[in-house]
C-alpha positions as CSV (number, residue, x, y, z in Angstrom):
1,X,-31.2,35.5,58.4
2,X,-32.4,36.8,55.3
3,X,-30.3,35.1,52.2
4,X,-30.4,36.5,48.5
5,X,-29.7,33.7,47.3
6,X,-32.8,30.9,48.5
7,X,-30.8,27.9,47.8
8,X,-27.0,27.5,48.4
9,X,-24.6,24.5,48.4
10,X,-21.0,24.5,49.3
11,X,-18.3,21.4,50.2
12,X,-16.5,21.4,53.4
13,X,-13.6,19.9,53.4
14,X,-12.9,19.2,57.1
15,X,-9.9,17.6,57.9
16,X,-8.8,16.6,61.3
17,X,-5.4,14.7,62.5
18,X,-7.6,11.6,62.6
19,X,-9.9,11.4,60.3
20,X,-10.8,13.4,57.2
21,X,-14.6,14.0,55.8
22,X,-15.8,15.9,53.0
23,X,-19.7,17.4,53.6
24,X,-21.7,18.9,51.5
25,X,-23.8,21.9,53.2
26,X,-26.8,23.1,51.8
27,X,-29.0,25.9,52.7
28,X,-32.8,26.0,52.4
29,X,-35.7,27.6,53.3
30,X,-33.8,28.9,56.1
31,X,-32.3,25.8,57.5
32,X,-28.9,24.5,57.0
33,X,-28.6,20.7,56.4
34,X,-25.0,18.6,56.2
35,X,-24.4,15.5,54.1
36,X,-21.6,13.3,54.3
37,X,-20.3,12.0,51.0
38,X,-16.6,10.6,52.0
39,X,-15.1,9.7,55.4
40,X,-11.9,8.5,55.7
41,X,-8.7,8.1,58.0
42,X,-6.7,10.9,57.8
43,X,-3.2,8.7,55.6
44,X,0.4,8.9,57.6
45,X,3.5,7.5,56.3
46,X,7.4,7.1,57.5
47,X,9.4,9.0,55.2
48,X,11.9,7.0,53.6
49,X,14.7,9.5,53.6
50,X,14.1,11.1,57.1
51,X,12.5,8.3,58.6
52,X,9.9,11.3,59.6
53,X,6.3,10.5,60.6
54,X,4.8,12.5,57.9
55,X,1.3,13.1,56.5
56,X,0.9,11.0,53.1
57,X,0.3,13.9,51.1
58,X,-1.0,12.2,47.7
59,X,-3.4,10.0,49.9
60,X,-4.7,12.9,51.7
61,X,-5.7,14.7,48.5
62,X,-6.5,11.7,46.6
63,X,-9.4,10.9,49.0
64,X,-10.3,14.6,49.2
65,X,-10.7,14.4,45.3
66,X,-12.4,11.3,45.8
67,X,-14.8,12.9,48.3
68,X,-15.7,16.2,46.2
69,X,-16.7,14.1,43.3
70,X,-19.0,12.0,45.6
71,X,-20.4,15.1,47.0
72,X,-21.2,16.3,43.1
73,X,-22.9,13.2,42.2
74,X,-25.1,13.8,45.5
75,X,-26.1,17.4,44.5
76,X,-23.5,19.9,42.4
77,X,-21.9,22.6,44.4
78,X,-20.9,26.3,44.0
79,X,-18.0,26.3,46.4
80,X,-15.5,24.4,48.1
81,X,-13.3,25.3,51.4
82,X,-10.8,23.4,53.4
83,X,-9.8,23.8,57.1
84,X,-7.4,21.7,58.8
85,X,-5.6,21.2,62.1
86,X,-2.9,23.2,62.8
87,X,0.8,24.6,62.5
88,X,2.4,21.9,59.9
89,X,3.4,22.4,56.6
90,X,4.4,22.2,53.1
91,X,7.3,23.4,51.4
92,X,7.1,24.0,47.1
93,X,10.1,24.8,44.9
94,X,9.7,27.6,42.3
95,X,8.4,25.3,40.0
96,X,5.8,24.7,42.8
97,X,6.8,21.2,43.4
98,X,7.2,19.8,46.7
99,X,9.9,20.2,48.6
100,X,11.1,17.5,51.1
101,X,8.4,16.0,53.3
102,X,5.3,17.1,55.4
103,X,6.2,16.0,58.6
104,X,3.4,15.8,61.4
105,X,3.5,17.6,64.6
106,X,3.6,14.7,66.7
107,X,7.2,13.5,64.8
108,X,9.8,13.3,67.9
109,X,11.8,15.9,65.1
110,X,10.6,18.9,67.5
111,X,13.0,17.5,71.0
112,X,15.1,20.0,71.8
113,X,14.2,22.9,69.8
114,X,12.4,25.3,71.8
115,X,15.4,25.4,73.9
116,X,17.9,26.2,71.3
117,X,15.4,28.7,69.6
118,X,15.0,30.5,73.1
119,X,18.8,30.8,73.7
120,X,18.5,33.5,70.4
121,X,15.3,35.3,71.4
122,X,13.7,35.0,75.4
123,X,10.3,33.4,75.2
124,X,8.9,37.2,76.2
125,X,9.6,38.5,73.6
126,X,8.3,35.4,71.4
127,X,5.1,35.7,73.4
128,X,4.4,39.3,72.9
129,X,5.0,39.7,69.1
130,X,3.4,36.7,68.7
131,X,0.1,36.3,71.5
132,X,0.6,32.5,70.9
133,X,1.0,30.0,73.8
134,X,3.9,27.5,73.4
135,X,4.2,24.1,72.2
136,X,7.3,22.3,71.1
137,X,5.1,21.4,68.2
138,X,4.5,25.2,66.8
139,X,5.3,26.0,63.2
140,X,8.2,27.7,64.6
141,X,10.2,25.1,66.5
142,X,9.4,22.6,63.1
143,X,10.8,25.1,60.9
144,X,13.8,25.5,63.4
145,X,14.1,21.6,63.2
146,X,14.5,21.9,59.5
147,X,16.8,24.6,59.1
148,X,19.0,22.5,61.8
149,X,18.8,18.8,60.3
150,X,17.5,19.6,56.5
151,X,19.0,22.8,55.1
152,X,18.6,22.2,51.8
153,X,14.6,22.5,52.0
154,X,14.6,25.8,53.3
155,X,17.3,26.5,50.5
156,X,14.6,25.1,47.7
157,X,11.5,26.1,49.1
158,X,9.9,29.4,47.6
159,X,6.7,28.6,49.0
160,X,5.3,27.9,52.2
161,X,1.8,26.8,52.8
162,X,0.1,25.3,56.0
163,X,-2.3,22.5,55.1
164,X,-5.8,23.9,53.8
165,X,-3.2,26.5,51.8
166,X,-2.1,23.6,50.1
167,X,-5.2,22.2,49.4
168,X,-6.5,25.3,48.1
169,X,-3.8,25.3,45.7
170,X,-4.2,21.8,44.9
171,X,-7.6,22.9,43.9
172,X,-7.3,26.8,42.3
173,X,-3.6,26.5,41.5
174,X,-3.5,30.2,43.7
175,X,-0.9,30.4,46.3
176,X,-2.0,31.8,49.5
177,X,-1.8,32.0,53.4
178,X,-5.0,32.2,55.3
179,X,-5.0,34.3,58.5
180,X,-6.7,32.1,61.0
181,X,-4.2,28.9,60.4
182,X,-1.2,31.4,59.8
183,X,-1.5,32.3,63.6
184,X,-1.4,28.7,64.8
185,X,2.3,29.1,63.5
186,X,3.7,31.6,66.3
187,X,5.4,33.4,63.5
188,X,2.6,36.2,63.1
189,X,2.7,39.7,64.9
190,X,-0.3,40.4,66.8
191,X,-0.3,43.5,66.1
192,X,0.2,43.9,62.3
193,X,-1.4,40.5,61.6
194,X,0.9,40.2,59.0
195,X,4.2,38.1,59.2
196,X,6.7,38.9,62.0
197,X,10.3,39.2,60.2
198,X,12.4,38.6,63.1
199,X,9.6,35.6,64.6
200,X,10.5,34.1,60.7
201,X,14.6,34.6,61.1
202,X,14.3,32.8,64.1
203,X,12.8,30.0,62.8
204,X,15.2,30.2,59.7
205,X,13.1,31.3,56.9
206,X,12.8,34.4,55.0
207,X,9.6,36.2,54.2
208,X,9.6,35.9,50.7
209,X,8.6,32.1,51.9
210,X,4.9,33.4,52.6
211,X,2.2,35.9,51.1
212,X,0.6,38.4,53.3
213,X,-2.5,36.4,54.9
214,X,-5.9,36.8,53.3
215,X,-8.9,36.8,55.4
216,X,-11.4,34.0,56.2
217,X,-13.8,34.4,54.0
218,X,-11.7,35.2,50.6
219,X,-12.5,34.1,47.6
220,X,-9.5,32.9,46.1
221,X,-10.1,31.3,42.9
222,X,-12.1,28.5,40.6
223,X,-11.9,25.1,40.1
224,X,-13.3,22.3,38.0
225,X,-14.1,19.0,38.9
226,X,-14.1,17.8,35.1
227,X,-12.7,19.9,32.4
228,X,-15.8,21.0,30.8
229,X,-17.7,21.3,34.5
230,X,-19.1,24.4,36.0
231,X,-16.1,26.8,37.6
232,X,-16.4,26.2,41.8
233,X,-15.5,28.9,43.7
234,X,-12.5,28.1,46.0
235,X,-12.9,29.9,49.4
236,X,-10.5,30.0,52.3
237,X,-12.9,29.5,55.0
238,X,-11.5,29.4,58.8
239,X,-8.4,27.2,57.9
240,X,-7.7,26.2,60.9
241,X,-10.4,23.9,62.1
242,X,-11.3,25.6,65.4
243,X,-11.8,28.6,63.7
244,X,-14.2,27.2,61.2
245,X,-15.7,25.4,64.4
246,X,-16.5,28.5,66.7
247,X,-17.4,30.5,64.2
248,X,-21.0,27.8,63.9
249,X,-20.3,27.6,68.1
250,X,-23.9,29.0,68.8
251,X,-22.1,31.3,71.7
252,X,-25.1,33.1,73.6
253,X,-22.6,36.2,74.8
254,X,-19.1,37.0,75.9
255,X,-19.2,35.5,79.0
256,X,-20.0,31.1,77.7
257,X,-17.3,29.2,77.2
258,X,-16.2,27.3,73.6
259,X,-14.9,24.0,74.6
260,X,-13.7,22.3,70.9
261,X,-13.8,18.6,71.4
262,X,-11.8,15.9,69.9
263,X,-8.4,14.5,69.6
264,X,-7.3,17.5,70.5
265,X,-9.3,19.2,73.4
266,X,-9.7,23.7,72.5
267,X,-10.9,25.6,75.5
268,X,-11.7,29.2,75.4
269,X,-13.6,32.0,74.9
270,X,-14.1,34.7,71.8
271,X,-12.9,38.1,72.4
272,X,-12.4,41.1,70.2
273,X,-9.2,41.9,72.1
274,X,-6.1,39.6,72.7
275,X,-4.9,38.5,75.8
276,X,-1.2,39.0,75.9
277,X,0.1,40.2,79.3
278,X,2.2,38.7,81.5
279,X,-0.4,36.7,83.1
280,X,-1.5,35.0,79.7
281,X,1.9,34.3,79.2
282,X,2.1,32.4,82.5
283,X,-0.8,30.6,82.4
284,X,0.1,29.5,78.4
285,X,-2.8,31.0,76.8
286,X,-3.1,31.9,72.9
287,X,-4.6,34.3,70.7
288,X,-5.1,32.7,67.4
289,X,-7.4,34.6,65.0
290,X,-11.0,34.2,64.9
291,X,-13.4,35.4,62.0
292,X,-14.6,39.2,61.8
293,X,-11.4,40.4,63.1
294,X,-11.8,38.5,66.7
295,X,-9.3,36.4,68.6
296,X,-9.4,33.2,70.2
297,X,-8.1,33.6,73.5
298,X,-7.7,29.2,74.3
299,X,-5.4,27.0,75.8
300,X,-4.5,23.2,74.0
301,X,-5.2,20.5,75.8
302,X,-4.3,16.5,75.2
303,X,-7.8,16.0,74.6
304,X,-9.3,12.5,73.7
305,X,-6.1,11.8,71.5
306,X,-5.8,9.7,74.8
307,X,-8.5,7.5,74.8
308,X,-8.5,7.4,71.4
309,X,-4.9,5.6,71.4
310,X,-6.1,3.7,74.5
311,X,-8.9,2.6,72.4
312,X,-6.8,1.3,69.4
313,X,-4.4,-0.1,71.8
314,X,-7.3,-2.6,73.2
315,X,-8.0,-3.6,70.1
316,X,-10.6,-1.1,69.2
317,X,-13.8,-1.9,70.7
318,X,-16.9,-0.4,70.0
319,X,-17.0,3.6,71.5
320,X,-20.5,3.1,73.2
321,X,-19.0,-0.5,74.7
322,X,-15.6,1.8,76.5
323,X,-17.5,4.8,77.6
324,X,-20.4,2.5,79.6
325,X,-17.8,0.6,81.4
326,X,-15.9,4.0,82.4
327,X,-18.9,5.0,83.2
328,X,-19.5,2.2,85.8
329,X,-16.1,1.9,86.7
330,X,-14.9,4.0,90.3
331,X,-14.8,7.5,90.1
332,X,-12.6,10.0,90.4
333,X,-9.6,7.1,91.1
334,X,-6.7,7.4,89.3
335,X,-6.3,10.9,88.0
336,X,-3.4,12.4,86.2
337,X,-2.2,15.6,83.9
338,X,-3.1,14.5,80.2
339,X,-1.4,17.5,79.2
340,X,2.2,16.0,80.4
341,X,3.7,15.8,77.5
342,X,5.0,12.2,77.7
343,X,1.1,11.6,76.2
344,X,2.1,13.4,72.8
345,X,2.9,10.6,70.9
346,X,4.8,7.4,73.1
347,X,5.2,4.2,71.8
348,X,2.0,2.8,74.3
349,X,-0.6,5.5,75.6
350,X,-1.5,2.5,78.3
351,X,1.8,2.0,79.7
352,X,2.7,5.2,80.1
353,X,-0.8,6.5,81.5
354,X,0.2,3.4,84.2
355,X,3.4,4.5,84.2
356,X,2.5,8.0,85.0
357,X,0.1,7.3,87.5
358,X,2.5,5.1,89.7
359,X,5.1,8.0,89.3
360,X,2.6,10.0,90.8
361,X,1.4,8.0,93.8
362,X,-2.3,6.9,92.2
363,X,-3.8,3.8,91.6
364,X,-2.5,2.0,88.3
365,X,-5.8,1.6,85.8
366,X,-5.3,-2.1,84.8
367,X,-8.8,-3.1,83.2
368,X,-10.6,-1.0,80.0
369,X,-13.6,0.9,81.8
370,X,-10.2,1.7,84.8
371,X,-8.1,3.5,82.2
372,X,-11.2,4.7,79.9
373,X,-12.3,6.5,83.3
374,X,-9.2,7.4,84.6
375,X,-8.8,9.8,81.0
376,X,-12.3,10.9,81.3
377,X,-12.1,12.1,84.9
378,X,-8.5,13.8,84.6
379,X,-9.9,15.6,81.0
380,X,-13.3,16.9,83.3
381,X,-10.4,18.0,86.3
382,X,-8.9,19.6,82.9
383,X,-11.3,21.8,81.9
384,X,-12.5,22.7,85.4
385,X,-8.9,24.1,85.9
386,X,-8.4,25.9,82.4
387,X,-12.3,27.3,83.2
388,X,-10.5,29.0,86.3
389,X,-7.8,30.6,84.5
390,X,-9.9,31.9,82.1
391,X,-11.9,33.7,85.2
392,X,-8.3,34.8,86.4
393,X,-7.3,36.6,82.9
394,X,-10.8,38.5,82.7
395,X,-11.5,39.2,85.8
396,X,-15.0,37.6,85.3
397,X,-17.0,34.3,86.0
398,X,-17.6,31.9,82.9
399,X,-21.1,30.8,82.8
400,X,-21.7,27.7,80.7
401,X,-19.5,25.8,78.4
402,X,-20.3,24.7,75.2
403,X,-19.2,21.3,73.8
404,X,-18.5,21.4,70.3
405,X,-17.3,18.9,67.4
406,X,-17.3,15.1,67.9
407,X,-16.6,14.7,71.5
408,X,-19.6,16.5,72.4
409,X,-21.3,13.0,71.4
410,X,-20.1,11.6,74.7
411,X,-22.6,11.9,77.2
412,X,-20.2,10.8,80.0
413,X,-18.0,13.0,79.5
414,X,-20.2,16.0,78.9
415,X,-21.8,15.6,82.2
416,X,-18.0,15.5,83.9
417,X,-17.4,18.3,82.7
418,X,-20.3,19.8,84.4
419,X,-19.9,18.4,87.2
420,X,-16.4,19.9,87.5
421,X,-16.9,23.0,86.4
422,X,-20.0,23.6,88.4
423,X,-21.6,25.1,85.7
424,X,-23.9,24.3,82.8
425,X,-23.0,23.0,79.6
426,X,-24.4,22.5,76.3
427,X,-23.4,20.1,73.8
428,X,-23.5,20.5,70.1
429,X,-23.6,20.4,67.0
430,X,-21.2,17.7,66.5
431,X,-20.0,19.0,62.7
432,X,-19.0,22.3,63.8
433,X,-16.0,22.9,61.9
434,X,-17.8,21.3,58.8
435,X,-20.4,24.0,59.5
436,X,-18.4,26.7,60.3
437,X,-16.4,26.2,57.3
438,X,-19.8,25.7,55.1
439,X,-21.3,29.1,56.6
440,X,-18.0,31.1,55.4
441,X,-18.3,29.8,52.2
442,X,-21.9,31.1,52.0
443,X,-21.2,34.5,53.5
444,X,-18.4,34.6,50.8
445,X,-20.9,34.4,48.2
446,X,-23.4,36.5,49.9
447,X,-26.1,33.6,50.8
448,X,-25.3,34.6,54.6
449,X,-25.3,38.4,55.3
450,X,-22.9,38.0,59.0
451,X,-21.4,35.4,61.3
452,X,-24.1,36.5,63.9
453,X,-26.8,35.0,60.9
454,X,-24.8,32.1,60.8
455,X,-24.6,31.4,64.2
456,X,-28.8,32.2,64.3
457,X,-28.9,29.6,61.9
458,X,-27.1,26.8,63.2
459,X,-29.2,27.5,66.6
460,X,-32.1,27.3,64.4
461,X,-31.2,23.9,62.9
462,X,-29.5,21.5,64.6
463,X,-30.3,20.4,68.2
464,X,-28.2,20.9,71.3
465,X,-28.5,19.0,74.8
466,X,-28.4,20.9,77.8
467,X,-26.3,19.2,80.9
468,X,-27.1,20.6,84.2
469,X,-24.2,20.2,86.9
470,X,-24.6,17.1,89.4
471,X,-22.4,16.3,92.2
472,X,-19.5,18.3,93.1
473,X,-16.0,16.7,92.7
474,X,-14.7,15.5,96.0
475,X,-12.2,18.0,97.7
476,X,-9.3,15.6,97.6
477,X,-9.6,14.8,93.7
478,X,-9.2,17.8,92.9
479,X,-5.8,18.1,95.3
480,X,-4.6,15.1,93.8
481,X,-4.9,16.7,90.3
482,X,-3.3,19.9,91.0
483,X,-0.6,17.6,91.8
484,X,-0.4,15.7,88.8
485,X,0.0,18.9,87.1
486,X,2.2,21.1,89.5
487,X,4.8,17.7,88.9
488,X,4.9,18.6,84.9
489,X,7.3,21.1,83.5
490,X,5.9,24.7,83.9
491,X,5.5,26.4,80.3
492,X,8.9,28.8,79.1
């Protein structure tokens, strides 16, 4: 881990669905160390012309701004970088203005349009230009919404750019695609990495929309937080924030699991081959690009999007509080598939994990620690049956999982997971996209020499808690969940 540079700072600016946070990274004397300067909730708004769920755009960057100048007062920086969740959008004119609105993934815009999209092009064929598993929320089927219901974007846009994109040119005034978000779009070939003409006149757009994607890692420009402040490198980091976030997983070898945990629930493993046959296919699993030329071979899952809204929904009491009583409520008694897509975005995640549940023949979850537990046990059945398809497309045994990002702060759920899965699993760090993001900014500027250092040195300084399995899940649990999820729509 030897760095030519003995002192480096960089900002991450990590932004997740729900919650944003800007962190300033520093590297020293061969540790790295995060501080957070600015936390906030990532800003939504109902656009007045649509009536779309959209992300509040000028909030969002407001706070960011807000967030780099807090992390300058705490210690200046040399570089910035922003990853993001996945697959939505915005849309500039030639004057690079903004064109229409940025409409989130979970707007209901999407219903519908995988359908019509695979009446023009059979989802084999999607799947094997593209490596990427389907979801009616992929750039793709969004883009296909607009073309259908808002026309005249398309026919203003000159630019396209998926969130950290835009944020880099917020910052560097450079317009740019990054590779590792551009794949979460199912309009890349994976073969040529590069934009797949025919995946983009199926979603309605033309490839003058995009640039060719740069690499995680790229430099791409300067910015100044004042206008007579030191120039700030820009640096596309892993855009998307799994990427940023396995690329700090400290994976051991080819053969342990990533699990990325939080509102949306990542499970996979790194590979440098993709995993496209007909098998993937069937069993919905992606490829979406990893650092250094790797892929991400994963499967999406609902993740704890569910207890999150559960948690709002009761009126938001404390985390610790809902996690002890599901963990002293009965296990292993209501169990469902939080991957039916009726848990996307309803109007009340605790009537319709009740209504769901009576559907399927279990138990309704009436009281908090009932429906906390019943989401915990049926995300541990989750992983446990997405650890066995991953042992089905290699051909080979996964041998511990590792819990990354903010979920891996709960203990309960960490140990059902291992307890599932009958294998061990580490959790930790909690910031890993923050990190990950903060280590390709360093290797950018040559403080890291390779993502194996970088991985060395997040083992080195941050702690992880081993969980060893305990009790096996009963026989019949497990029946009753492969029943929950052989009742939901198979994948296209």
């Amino acid at each position: 881990m030897a760095s030519s540079i003995p002192r480096a700072r960089s900002a991450a600016v990590d932004l997740g669905a729900g919650s944003g946070r800007v962190i300033l990274a520093e590297l020293n004397d061969g540790r790295l160390s995060l501080t957070e300067a600015h936390r906030f909730e990532t800003p939504q708004a109902e656009d007045p012309e649509s009536g779309y769920q959209c992300w509040d755009i000028e909030a969002i960057t407001a706070n960011v701004r807000l967030g780099l100048e807090k992390a300058d007062r705490i210690a200046p920086f040399t570089s910035v970088g922003c990853d993001t969740w996945g697959v939505d959008f915005v849309l500039l004119d030639a004057g690079r203005r903004r064109v229409g609105a940025a409409v989130t993934y979970r707007d209901h815009r999407t219903a519908g349009m995988m359908e019509a999209v695979f009446a023009r092009m059979p989802p084999s064929e999607i799947y094997r230009r593209s490596g990427i598993h389907f979801q009616p929320y992929n750039t793709l089927y969004q883009l296909a919404a607009t073309a259908r219901h808002h026309p005249e974007w398309l026919r203003r846009a000159r630019h396209l750019l998926m969130m950290p994109d835009y944020l880099h040119f917020c910052f560097s005034g450079v317009i740019s695609n990054e590779y590792t978000i551009a794949t979460t779009s199912q309009l890349l070939n994976l073969e040529t990495r590069d934009w797949d003409p025919d995946l983009l006149a199926l979603a309605g757009v033309t490839p003058d929309l995009m640039t060719r994607p740069v690499a995680p890692g790229s430099v791409l420009g300067t910015m100044r937080l004042t206008p007579d402040g030191p120039a700030i490198q820009v640096v596309a980091p892993g855009g998307h924030d799994t990427a940023s976030a396995v690329a700090a997983a400290p994976l051991a070898g080819p053969d342990e699991a990533f699990l990325s945990s939080g509102t949306w629930s990542l499970m996979g493993v790194e590979s440098p081959t993709a995993f496209a046959d007909a098998t993937a296919r069937r069993l919905n699993f992606g490829n979406e690009g990893g650092v250094g030329g790797r892929y991400r071979v994963l499967k999406n899952m609902m993740g704890l999007w569910l207890f999150q809204r559960v948690r709002n929904e009761l009126g938001a009491p404390p985390f610790a509080d809902l996690v002890a009583a599901a963990g002293a409520a009965s296990p292993w008694r209501t169990l469902i598939n939080p991957d039916d897509p009726r848990f996307l975005n309803p109007d009340s995640m605790i009537a319709t994990i009740q209504a769901v549940a009576a559907a399927g023949g279990e138990p309704i979850p009436r009281d908090p620690g009932a429906l906390a537990r019943c989401v915990f046990d049926s995300l541990a059945l989750d992983y446990r049956r997405v650890k066995e398809e991953l042992e089905i497309l290699r051909g080979r045994p996964v041998t511990r999982i590792r819990i990354i990002g903010g979920g891996s702060q709960n203990g309960l759920l960490n140990q059902l997971c291992a307890d599932a899965c009958q294998i061990p699993v580490s959790a930790g760090p909690v910031e890993t996209s923050a990190l990950g993001n903060a280590c390709l900014q360093m290797m950018a500027l040559g403080a890291i020499a390779t993502l194996d250092d970088a991985r060395a040195l997040v083992r080195h300084s941050f702690a992880v808690t081993d969980i060893a399995p305990g009790a096996a899940v009963p026989d019949a649990a497990w029946h009753r969940f492969a029943i929950a999820v052989a009742q939901t729509p198979d994948v296209p």
